[in-house]
N, C-alpha and C positions, 0 to 999 in steps of 0.2 A: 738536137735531141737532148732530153736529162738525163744526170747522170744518177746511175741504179743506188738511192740513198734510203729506199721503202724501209730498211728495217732501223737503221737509224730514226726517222721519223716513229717509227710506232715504237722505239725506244723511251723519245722524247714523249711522246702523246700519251704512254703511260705513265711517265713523272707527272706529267701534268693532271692527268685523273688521282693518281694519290693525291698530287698538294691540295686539288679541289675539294675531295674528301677530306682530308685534315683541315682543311679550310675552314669546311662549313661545321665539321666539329670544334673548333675553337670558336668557330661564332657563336655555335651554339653553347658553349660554354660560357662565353663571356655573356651570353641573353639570362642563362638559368642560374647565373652563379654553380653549377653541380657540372661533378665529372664526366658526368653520363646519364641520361637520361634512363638506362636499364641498367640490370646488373649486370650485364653479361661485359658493359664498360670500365665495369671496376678492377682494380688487379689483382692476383694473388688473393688471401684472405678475407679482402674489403668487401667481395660479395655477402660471403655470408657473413660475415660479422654487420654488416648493414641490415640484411636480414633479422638479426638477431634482436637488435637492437629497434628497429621498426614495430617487432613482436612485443616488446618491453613497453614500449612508450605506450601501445594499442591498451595494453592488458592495463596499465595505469589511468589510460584514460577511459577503458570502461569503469574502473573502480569508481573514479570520479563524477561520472554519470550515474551511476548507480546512488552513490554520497548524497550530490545533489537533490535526489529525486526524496532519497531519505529526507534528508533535510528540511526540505519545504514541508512534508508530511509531519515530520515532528514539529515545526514551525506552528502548522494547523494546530495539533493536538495540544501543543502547549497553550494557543492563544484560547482553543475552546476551555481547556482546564481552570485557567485563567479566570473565564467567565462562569464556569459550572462554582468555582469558589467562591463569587462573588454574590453567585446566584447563595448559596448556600449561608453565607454573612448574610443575603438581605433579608431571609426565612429566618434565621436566629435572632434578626432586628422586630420581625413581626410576631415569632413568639416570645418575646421579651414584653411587649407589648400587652402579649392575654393576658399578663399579670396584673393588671392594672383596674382598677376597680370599675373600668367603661367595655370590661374589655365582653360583655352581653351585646352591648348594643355596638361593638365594633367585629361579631364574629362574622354578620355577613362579607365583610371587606373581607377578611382572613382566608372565607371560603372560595372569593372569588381570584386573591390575591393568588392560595395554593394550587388554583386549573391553570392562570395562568403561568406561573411558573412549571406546573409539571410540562407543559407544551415547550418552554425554554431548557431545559434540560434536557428532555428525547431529542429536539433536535440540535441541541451540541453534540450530543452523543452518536448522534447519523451523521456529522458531519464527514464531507467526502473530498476528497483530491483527487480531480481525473477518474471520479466514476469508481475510487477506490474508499471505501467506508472504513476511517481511522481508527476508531474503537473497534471493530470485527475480529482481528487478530487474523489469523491463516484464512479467516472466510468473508475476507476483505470485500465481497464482491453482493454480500449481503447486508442491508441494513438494521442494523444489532436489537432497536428499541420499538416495537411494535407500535400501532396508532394510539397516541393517545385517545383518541376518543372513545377507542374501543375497551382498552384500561381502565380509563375511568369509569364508565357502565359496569364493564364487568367485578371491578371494587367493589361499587355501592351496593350491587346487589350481592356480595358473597356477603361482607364485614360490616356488620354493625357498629357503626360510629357514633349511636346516641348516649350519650354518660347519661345513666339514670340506676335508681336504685332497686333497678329489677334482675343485678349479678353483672353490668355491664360497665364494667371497672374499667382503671386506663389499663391496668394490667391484660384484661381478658379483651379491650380494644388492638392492645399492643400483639398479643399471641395472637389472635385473629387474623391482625395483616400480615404479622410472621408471615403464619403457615401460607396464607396467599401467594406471598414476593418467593417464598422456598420452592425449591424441585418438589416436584411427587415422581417417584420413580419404581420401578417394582419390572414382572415381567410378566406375557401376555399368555394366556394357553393357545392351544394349535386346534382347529385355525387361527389365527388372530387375522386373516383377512379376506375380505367377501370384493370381487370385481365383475363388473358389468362387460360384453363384447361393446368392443370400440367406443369404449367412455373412460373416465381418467377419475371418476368418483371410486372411492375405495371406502369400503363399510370396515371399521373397526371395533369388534369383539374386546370390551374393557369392562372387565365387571366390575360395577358400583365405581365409575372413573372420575365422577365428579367435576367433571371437565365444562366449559361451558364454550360457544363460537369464541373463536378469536383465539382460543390459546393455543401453543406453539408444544406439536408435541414431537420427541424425538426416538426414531427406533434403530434398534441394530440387534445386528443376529441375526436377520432374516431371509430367508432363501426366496427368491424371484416368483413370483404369482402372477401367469398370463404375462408373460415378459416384462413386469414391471418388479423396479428396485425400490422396495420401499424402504432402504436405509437411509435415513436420512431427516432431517428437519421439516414438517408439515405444518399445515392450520387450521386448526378443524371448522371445515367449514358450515356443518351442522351437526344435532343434538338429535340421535333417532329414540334413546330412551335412557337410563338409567345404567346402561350395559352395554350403550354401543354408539359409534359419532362418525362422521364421514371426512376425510380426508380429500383432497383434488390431489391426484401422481401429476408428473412432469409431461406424460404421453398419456394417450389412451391402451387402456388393456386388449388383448390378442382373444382374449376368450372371457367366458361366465369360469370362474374358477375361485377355489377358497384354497386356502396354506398360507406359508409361513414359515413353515418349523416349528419346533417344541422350544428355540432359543432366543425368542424376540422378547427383547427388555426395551423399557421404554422408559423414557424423562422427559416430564412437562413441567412449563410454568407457563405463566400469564404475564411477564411483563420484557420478554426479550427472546430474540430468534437465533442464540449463539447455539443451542440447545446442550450437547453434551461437554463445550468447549471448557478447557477450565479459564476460570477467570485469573489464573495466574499466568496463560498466555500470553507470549510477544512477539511482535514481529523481530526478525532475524535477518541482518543484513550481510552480505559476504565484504567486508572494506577491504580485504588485504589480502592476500598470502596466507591461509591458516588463521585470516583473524575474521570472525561472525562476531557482531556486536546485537546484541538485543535490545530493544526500545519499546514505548510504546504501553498505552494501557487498556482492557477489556471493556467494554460495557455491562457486562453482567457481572460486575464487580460487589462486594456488599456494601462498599461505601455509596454508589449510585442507588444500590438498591434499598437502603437504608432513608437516600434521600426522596427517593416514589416513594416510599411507605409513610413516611411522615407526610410531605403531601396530598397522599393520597387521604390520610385520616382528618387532616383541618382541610381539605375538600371538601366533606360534605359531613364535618363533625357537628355536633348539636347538643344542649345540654339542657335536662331535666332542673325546675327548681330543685334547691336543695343542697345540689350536686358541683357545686363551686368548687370546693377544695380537691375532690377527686378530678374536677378538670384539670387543676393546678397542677393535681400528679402529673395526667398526661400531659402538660405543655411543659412540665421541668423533665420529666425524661426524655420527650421529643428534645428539647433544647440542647441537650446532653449528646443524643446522638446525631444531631447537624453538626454540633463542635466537632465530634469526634471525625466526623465527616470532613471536617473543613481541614483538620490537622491529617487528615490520612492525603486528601487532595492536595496540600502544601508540600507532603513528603512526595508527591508525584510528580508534580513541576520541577521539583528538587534535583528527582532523580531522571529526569528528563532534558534537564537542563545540563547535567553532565555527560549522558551520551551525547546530548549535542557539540557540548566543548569536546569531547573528545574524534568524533566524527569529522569536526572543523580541522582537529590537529593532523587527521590519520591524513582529510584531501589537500590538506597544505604539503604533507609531507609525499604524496604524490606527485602535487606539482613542483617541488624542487626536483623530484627525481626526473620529471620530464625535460625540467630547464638542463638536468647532470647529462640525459639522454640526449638532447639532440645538440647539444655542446660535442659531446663526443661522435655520433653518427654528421657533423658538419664536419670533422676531423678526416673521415672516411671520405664521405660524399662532394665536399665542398672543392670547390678550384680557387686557386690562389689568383686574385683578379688579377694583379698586376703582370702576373706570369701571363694569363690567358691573354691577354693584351698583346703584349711582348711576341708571345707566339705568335699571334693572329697575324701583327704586323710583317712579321719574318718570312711567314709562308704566304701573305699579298704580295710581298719584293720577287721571294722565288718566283712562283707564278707568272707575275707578270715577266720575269727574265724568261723563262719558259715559253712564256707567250713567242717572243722575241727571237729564239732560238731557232722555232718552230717554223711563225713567218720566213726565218731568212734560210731556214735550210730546203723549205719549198720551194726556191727560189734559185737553187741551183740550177744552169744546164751548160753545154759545154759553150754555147754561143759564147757565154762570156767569159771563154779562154782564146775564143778566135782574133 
């Protein structure tokens, strides 16, 4: 028979499930290089300060994604700038040019010269990153410069661009595009608005608006009509008379209803969809800790706007015998204001080109703090390999001695004392 050794065996039998468990934690130590796969493995303090320090590195690396994403977009907007100046040098090349004693029988080129260009400038100015329009400002998700083709139409027929000696100076050519490229702004009486059941046309009450399709008008102040919010930037998409023009809402209206309020103010123009934005808006980045960096330039700036307006007038300028030297005006004052233009756009790049060095320096200085951070959470976290080794080694010897133990103490019985 055996001799009665049961609880010694399950003595032994649980050394041996500890050393197995420690076993397989220093294998796995020596596999992940780390202390512990959780935190519940760490000792003392080292949970949460690995915690802590996980928190740190995340919040720098959203920074840094955030950085990037800037980056590229001022990237954009700096290469479009770039070309919007260049575009602007080659318009100063061409009216340098009307000076010139051919420059009759070189106006068709000029005309055709200024369409084309106005197309190259809107769409620098729509230029987009990932579906996000760079000129926009906070209304990033709109594109800033309406159709040229519809601009150009609705130019020629507002502004008289023919120099002739019937009061149509470069001066009263120049106030003319003014008032065009400018806001018109004022407020609406109550109703200012007429809606149809289950349509999204909206009739607009604007006495003597002077508006025409295509321009871009914007309202606020105004209280909900048939469930619809008419704050906001619109197009008018028709002319029903002298006193009224039709807008399309975002939905269809709930009911036949007219209002508004007595506090709808309204701001249009004809050559950009920013509507009330100001053109000194920037985008606003969070890079730091308490640090927003600003960037970035508008479309409805007057330096862009300055450059459609000239544009827009040796588009489809024309000029009466006689009337040479008053062209001369207008091509030396247009001239004037594309430099001006060209040195406002250099000061942009300029100052773009410093948020960017500075933005470079804020994500550099991130990722040293991440290299500082996970220097130190490897402090916490990390296993000294040559120790894990060493260990591992030690408790394969127990073990197997365990093993051995184990074998031989089942192996008692009293037979082999007889």
């Amino acid at each position: 028979m055996r001799i009665s050794n049961l609880t010694q065996v399950n003595r032994i039998q649980s050394s041996v499930n500890n050393l197995q468990v420690e076993l397989s934690k220093a294998e796995e130590q020596i596999s992940t290089g780390k202390i512990s796969s959780s935190y519940s493995g760490l000792k003392g303090e080292n949970a949460r300060i690995s915690v802590q320090l996980r928190e740190a590195m995340e919040s720098r690396q959203s920074y840094i994604d955030t950085i990037k994403t800037t980056r590229l977009r001022a990237e954009v907007t700096d290469a479009a700038l770039v070309q919007i100046q260049s575009l602007a040098s080659d318009l100063r090349v061409e009216l340098i040019r009307q000076t010139q004693d051919v420059y009759v029988e070189d106006l068709p080129i000029m005309n055709e010269f200024a369409k084309t260009q106005m197309d190259r400038l809107a769409n620098l100015l729509n230029s987009e990153v990932a579906g996000r329009f760079i000129f926009s400002g906070v209304n990033s998700g709109t594109a800033p410069i309406v159709d040229t083709a519809t601009m150009k139409a609705n130019f020629a027929n507002a502004v008289n661009t023919a120099v002739n000696s019937g009061g149509n100076t470069a001066a009263a050519i120049a106030t003319a595009a003014d008032t065009w490229f400018n806001n018109k702004t004022g407020a609406l009486g109550n109703p200012a608005f007429s809606t149809a059941n289950a349509s999204p046309e909206v009739r607009v009450a604007h006495t003597a608006h002077g508006l025409v399709v295509g321009d871009q008008v914007t309202f606020a102040g105004a209280t909900a009509v048939a469930g619809l919010d008419l704050n906001g930037t619109f197009t008018i998409s028709a002319i029903n008379n002298a006193n009224s023009y039709d807008i399309q809402a975002t939905e269809n209206a709930n009911a036949i209803a007219s209002g508004g309020g007595g506090a709808v103010t309204y701001s249009a123009n004809s050559w950009n969809k920013l509507g009330t934005l100001a053109s000194t808006s920037e985008n606003t980045v969070h890079a730091a800790v308490g640090l927003n960096i600003s960037y970035g330039e508008m479309a409805n700036q007057e330096t862009f706007a300055n450059l459609f307006e000239v544009l827009n007038i040796f588009a489809n300028v024309s000029i009466d015998a006689g009337q040479e030297t008053e062209y001369r005006t207008l091509v030396d004052n247009s001239r004037l204001a594309v430099e001006a233009a060209f040195d406002s756009i250099n000061q942009m790049i300029a100052d773009l080109g410093g948020d960017q060095a500075r933005l470079a320096t804020i994500e550099k200085n991130h990722e040293n703090d991440i290299s500082l951070l996970t220097k130190q959470l490897g402090n916490v976290e990390d296993i000294d390999s040559f120790e894990a080794i060493n260990k591992f080694q030690a408790l394969r010897t127990q073990l197997e001695s365990s093993y051995q133990i184990t074998s031989a103490s089942r192996g008692f019985s009293l037979i082999n004392f007889l």
